[in-house]
C-alpha positions, 0 to 999 in steps of 0.5 A: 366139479368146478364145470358143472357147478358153473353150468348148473349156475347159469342155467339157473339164471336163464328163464327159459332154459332147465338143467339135467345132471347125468352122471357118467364115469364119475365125472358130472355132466349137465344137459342144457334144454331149451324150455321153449323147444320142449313145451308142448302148450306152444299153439301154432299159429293159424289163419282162416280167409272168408269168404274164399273165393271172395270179390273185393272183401275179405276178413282174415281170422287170425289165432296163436299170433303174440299181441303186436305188429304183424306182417300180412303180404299178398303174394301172386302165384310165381310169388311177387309180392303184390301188397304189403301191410302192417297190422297191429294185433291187440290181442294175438287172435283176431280178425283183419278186413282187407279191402282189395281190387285184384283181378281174378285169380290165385293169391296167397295171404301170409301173416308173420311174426318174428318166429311165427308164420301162417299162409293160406290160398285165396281165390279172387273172383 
């Protein structure tokens, strides 16, 4: 009973998890859950390139980040990094205008977060 009350304690006192008591053989069990495992409102987050296929313009749409840094990389298609930029996002869904002079050919644009990452092809003209 001891074991439980302490297990039923420190739940309580994290934020982001809840407890469950099951009840097996007379002795008390608590189930620890990871609230943020189980949240079903938890957006994923997504990216949208335009236009695509572009020239040397192009506006990335971003949904579902967190406000704060971001890492956008250009990769080439054997998946060397070709450029890397640091992007602050003020509100988590936005829009980024990246200038860029590549040759003509398949890329993919990845935008990341600590726990969060979206990737999409980019055709250059």
């Amino acid at each position: 009973m001891q074991k439980f009350i302490s297990l039923l304690t420190c739940c309580i006192l994290a934020s982001n998890c809840y407890c469950q008591s099951v009840s097996n053989d007379s002795s008390a069990v608590a189930t620890i859950t990871n609230a943020k495992e189980n949240s079903p409102n938890v957006a994923k987050p997504d990216l949208s390139i335009y236009p695509n296929p572009a020239n040397n313009k192009i506006t990335l749409q971003v949904k579902n980040f967190d406000a704060g840094m971001v890492s956008v990389k250009l990769l080439d298609t054997k998946g060397k990094l070709v450029r890397e930029d640091k992007r602050l996002l003020t509100k988590g869904t936005e829009e980024i205008v990246m200038f860029l002079m590549l040759k003509a050919g398949i890329y993919f644009i990845v935008v990341s977060e600590p726990g969060k990452t979206a990737r999409r092809k980019l055709v250059m003209l």
